[in-house]
Every structure is written in structure tokens, then in C-alpha cells.
PDB file with SEQRES, HELIX, SHEET and CRYST1 records, atoms N, CA, C and O in Angstrom:
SEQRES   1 A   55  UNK UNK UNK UNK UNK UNK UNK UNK UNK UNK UNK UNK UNK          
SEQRES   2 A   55  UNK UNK UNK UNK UNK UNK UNK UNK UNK UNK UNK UNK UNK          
SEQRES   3 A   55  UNK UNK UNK UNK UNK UNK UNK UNK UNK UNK UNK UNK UNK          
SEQRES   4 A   55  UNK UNK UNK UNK UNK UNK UNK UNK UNK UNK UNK UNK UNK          
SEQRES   5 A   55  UNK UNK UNK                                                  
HELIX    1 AA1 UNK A    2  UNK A   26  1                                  25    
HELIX    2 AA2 UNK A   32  UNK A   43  1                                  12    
HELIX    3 AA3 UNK A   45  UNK A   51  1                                   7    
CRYST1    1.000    1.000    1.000  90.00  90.00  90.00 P 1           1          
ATOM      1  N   UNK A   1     -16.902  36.116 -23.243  1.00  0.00           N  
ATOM      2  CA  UNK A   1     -18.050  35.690 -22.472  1.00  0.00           C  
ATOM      3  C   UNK A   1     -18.311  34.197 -22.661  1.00  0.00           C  
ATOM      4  O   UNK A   1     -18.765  33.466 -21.780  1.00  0.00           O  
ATOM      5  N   UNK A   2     -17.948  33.780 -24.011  1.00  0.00           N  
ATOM      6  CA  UNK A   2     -18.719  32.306 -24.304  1.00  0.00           C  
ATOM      7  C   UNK A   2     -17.172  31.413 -23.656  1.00  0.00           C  
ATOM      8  O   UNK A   2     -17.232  30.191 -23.789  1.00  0.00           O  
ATOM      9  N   UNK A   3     -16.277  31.797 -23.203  1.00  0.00           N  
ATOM     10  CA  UNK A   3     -15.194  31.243 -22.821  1.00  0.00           C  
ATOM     11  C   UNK A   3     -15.639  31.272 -20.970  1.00  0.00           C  
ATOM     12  O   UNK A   3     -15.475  30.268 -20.277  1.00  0.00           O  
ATOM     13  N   UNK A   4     -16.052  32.237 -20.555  1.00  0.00           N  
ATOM     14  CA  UNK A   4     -16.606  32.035 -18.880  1.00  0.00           C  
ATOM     15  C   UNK A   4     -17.854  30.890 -18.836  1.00  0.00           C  
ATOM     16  O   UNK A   4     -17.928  30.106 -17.890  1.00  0.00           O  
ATOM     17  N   UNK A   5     -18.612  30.874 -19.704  1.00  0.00           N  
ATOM     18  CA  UNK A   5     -19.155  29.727 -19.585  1.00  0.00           C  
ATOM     19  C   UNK A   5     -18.879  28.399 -19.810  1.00  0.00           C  
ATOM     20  O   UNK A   5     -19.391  27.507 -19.132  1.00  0.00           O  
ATOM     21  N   UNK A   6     -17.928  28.153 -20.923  1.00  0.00           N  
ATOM     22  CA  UNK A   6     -17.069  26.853 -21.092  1.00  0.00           C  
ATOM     23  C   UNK A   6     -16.514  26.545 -20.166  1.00  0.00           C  
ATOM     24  O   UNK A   6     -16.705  25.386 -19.797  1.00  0.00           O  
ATOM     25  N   UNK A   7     -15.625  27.363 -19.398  1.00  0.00           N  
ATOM     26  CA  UNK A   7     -15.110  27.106 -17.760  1.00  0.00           C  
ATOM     27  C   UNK A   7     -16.151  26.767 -16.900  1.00  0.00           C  
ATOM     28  O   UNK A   7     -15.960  25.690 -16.336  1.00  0.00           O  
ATOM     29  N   UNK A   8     -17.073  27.269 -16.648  1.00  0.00           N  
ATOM     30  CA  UNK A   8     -18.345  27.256 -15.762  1.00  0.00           C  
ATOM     31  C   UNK A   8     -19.118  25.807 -16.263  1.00  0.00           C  
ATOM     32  O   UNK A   8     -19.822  25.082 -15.560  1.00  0.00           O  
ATOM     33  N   UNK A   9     -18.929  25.709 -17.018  1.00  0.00           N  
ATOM     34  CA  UNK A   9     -19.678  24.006 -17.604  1.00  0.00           C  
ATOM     35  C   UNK A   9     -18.786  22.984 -17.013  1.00  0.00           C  
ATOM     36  O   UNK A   9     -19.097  21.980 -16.373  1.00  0.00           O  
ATOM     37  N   UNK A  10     -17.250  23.572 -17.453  1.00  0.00           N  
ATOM     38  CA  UNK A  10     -16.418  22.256 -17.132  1.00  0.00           C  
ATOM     39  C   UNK A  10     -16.007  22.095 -15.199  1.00  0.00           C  
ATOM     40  O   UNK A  10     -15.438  21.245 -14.513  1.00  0.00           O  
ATOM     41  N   UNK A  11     -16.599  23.278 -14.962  1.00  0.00           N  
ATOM     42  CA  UNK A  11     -15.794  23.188 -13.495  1.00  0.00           C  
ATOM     43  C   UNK A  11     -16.846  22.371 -12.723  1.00  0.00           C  
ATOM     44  O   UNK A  11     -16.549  21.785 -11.682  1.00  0.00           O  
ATOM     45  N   UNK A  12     -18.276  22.341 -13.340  1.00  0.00           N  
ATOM     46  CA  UNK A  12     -19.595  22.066 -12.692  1.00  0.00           C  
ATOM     47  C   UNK A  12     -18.849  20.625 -13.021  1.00  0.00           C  
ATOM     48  O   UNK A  12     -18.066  20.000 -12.306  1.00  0.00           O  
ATOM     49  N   UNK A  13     -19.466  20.227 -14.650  1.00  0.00           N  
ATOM     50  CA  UNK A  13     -18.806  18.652 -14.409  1.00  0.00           C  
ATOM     51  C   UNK A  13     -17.699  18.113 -13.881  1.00  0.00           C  
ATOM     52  O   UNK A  13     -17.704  16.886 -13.778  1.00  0.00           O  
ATOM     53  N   UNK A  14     -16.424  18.900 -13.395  1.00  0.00           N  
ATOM     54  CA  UNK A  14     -15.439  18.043 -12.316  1.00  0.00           C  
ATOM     55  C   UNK A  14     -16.247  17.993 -11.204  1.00  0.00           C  
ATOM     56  O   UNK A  14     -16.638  16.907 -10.776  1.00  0.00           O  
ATOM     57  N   UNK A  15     -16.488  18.835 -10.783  1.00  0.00           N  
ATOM     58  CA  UNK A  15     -17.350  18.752  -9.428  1.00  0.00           C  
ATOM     59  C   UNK A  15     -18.464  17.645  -9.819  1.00  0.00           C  
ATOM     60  O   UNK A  15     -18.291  16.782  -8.958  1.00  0.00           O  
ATOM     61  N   UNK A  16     -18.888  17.470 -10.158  1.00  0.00           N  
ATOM     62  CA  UNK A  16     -20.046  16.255 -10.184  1.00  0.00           C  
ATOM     63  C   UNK A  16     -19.641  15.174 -10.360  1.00  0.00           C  
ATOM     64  O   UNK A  16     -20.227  14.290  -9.734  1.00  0.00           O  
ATOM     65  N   UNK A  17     -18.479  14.758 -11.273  1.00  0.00           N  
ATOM     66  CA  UNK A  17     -17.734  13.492 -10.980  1.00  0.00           C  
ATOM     67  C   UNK A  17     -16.857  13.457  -9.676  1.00  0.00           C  
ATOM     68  O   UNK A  17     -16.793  12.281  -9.319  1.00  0.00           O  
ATOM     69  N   UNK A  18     -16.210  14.209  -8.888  1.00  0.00           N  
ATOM     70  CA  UNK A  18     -15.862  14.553  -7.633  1.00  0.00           C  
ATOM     71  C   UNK A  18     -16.229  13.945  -7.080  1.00  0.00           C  
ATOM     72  O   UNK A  18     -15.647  12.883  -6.858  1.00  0.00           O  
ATOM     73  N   UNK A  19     -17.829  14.353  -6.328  1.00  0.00           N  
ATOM     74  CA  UNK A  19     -18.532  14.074  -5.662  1.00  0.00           C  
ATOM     75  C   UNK A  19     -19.107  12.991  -6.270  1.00  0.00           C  
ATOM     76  O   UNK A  19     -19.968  12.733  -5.429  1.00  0.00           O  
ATOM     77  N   UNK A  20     -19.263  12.054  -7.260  1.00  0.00           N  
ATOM     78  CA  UNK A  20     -19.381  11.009  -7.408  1.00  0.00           C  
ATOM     79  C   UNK A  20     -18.272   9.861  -7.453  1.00  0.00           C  
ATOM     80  O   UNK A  20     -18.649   8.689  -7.468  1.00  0.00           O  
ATOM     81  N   UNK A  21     -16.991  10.155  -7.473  1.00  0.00           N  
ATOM     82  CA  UNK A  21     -15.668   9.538  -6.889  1.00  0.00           C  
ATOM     83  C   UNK A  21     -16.064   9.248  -5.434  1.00  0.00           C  
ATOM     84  O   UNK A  21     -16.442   8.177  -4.960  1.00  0.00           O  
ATOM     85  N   UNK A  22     -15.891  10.471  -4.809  1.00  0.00           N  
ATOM     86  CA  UNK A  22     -16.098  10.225  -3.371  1.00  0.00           C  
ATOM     87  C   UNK A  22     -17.157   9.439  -2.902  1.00  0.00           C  
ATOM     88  O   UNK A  22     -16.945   8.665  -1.968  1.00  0.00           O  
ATOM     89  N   UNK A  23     -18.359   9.528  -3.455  1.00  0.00           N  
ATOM     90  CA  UNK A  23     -19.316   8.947  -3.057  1.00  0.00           C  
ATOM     91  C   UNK A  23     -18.964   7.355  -3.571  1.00  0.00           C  
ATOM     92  O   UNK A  23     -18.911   6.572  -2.622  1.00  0.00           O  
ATOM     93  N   UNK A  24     -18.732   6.783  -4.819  1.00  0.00           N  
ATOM     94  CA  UNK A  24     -18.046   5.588  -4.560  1.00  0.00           C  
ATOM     95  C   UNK A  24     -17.333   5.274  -4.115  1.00  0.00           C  
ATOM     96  O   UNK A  24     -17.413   4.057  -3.946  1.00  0.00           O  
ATOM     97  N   UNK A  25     -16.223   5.841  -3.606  1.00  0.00           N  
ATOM     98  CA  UNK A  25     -14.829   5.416  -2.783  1.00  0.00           C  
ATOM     99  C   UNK A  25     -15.527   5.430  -1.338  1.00  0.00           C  
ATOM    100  O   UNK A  25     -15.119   4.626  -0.500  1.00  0.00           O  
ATOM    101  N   UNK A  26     -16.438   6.209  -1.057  1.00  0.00           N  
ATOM    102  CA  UNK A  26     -16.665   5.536   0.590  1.00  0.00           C  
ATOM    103  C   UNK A  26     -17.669   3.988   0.909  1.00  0.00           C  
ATOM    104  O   UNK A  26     -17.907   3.351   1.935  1.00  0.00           O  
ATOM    105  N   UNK A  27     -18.091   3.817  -0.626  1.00  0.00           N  
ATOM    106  CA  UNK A  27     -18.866   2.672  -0.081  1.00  0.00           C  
ATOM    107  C   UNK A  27     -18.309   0.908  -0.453  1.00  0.00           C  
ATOM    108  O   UNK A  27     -18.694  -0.231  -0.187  1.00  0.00           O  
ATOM    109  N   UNK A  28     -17.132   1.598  -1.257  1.00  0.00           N  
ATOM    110  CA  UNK A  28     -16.254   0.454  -1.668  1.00  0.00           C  
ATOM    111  C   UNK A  28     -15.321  -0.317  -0.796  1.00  0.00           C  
ATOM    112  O   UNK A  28     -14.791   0.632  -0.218  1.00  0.00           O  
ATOM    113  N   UNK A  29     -14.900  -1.105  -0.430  1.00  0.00           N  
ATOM    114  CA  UNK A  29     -14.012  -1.924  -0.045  1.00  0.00           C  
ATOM    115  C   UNK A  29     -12.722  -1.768  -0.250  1.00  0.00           C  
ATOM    116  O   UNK A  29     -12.179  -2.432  -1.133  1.00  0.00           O  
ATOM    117  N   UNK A  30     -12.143  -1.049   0.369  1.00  0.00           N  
ATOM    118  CA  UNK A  30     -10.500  -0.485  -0.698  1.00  0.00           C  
ATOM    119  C   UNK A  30      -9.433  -0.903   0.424  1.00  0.00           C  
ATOM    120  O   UNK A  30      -9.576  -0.428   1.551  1.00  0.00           O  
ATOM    121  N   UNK A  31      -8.499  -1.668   0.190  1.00  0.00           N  
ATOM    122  CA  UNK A  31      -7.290  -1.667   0.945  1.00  0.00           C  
ATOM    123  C   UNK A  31      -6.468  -0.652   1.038  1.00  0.00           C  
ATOM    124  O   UNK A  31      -5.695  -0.475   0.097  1.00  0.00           O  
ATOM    125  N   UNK A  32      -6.429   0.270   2.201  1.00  0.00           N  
ATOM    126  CA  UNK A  32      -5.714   2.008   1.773  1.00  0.00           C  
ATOM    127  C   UNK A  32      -4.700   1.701   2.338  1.00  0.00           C  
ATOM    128  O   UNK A  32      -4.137   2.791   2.440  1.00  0.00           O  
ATOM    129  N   UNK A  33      -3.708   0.575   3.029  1.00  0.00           N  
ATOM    130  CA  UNK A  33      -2.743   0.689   3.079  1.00  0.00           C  
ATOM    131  C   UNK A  33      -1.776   0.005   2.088  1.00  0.00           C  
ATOM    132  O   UNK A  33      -0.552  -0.125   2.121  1.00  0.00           O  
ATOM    133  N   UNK A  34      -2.745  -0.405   1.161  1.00  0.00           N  
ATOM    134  CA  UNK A  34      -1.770  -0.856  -0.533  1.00  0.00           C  
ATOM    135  C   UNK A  34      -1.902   0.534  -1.547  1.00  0.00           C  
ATOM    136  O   UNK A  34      -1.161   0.714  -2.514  1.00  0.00           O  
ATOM    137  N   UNK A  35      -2.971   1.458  -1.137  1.00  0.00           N  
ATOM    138  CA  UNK A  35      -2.923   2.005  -2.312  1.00  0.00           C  
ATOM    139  C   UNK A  35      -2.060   3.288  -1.226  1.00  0.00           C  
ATOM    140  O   UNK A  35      -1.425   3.962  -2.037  1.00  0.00           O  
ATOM    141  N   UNK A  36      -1.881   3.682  -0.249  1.00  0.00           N  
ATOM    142  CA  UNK A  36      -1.181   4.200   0.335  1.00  0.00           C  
ATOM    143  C   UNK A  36       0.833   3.806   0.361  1.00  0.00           C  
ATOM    144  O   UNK A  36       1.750   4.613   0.208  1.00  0.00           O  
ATOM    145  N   UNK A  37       0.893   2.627   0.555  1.00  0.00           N  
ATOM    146  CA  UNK A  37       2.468   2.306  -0.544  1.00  0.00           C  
ATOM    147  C   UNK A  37       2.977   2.489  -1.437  1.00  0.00           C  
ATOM    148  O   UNK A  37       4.172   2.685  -1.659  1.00  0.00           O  
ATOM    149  N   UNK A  38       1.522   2.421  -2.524  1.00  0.00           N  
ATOM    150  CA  UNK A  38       1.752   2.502  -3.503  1.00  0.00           C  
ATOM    151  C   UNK A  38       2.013   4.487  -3.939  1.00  0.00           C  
ATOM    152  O   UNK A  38       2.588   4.876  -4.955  1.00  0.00           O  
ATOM    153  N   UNK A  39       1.574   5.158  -3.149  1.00  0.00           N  
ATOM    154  CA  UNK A  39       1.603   6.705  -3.203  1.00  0.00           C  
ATOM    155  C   UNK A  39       2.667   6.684  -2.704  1.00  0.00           C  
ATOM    156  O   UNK A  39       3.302   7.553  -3.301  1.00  0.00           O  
ATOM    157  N   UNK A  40       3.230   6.281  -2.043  1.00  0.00           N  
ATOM    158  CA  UNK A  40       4.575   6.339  -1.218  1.00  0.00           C  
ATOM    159  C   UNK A  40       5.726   6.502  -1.983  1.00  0.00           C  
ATOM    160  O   UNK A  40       6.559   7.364  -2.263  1.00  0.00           O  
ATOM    161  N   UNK A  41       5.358   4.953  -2.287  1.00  0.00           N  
ATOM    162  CA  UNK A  41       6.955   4.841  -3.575  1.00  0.00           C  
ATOM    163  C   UNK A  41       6.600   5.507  -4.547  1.00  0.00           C  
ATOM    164  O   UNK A  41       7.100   4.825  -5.441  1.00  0.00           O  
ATOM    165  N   UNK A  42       6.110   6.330  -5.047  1.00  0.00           N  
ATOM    166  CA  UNK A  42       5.816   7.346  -6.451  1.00  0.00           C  
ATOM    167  C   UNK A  42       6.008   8.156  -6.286  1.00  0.00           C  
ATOM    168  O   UNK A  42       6.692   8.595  -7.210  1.00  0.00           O  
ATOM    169  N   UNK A  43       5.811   8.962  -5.447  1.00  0.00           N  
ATOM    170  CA  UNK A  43       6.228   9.745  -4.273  1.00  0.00           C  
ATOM    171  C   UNK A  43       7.898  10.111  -4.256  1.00  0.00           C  
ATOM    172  O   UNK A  43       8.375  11.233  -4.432  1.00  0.00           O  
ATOM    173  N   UNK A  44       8.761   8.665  -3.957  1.00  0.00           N  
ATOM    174  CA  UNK A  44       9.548   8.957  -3.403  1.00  0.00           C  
ATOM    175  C   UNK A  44      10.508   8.619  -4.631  1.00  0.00           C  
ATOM    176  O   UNK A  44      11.720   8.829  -4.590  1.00  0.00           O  
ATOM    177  N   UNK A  45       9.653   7.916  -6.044  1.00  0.00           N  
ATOM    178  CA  UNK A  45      10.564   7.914  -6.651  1.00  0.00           C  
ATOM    179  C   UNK A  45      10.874   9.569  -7.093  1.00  0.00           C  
ATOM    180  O   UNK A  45      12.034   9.977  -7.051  1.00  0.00           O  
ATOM    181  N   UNK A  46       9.929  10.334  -7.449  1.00  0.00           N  
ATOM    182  CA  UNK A  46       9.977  11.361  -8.196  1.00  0.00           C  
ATOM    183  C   UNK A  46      10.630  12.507  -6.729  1.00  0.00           C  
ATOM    184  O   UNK A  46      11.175  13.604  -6.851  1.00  0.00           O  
ATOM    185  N   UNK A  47      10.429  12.020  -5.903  1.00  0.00           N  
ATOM    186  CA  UNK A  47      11.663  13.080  -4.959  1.00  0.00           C  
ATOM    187  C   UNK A  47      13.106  12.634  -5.347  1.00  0.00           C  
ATOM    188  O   UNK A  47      13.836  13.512  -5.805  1.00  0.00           O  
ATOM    189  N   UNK A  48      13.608  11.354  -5.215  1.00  0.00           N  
ATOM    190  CA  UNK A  48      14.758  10.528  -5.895  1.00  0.00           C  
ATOM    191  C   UNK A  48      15.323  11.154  -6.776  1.00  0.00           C  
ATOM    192  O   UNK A  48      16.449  11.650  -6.783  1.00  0.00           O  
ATOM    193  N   UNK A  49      14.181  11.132  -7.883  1.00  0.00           N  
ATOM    194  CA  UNK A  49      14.958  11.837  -9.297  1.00  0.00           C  
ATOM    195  C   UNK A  49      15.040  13.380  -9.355  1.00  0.00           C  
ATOM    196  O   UNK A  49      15.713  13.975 -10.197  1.00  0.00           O  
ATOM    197  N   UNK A  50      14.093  14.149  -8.122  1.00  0.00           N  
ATOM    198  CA  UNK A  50      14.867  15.396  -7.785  1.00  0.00           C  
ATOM    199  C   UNK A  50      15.974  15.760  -7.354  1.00  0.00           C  
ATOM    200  O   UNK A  50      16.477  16.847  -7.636  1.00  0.00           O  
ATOM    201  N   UNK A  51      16.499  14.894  -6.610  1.00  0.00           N  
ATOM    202  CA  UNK A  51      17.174  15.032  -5.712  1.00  0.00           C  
ATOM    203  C   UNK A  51      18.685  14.916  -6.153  1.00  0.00           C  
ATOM    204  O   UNK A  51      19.546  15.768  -5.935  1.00  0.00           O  
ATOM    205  N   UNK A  52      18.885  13.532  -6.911  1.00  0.00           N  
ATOM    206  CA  UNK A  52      20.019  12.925  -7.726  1.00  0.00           C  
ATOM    207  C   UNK A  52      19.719  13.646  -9.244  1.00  0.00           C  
ATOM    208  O   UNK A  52      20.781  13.833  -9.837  1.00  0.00           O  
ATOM    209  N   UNK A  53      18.802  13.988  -9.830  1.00  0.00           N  
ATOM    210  CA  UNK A  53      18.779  14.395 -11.059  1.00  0.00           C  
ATOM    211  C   UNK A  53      18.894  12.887 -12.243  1.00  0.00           C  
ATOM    212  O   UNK A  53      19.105  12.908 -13.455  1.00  0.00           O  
ATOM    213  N   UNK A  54      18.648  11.601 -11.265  1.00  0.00           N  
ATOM    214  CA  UNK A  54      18.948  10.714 -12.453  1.00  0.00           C  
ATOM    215  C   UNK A  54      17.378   9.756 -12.296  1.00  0.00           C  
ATOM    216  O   UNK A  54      16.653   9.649 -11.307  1.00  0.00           O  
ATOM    217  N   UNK A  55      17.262   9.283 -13.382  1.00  0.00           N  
ATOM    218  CA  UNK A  55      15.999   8.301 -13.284  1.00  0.00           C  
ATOM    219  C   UNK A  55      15.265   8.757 -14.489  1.00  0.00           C  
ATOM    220  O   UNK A  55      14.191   8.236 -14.792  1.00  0.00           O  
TER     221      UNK A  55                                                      
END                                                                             
């Protein structure tokens, strides 16, 4: 029982920093097509090293 509430505490606080991520990321100034490259190539390194098995 005291383990459903430790989950239930921690799931509340992701959710509240969540929704406080989001809520700063929409009022910020963000260049999303640098941080969108930047997901890209990380992305594509770790498909790369699936793919070839080297890296």
C-alpha cells in the first residue's frame, strides 16, 4: 500500500513539472529548427549504430 502511494506522489510531481516545462517552453523564445537538427542527428546517430552495429 505505502508503495501505491510513493508512485502516486511521484507521478503527481512529473506531472506538475510537465506542465510547468510546457508552460515555460511556450512563452520562451526557442529556435526549434536548431533544437530540431539537433534531434535529428541523435536520432540518426543511434539508428547508424543500429544499423552497422559500430559507434
Amino acid at each position: 500500500m505505502i508503495r501505491f502511494v510513493v508512485i502516486a506522489i511521484v507521478v503527481v510531481a512529473v506531472w506538475a513539472l510537465l506542465l510547468k516545462l510546457i508552460k515555460d517552453l511556450k512563452s520562451a523564445n526557442i529556435d526549434w529548427t536548431g533544437v530540431a537538427t539537433i534531434v535529428g542527428f541523435i536520432a540518426l546517430a543511434f539508428w547508424l549504430r543500429h544499423v552497422t552495429g559500430m559507434g
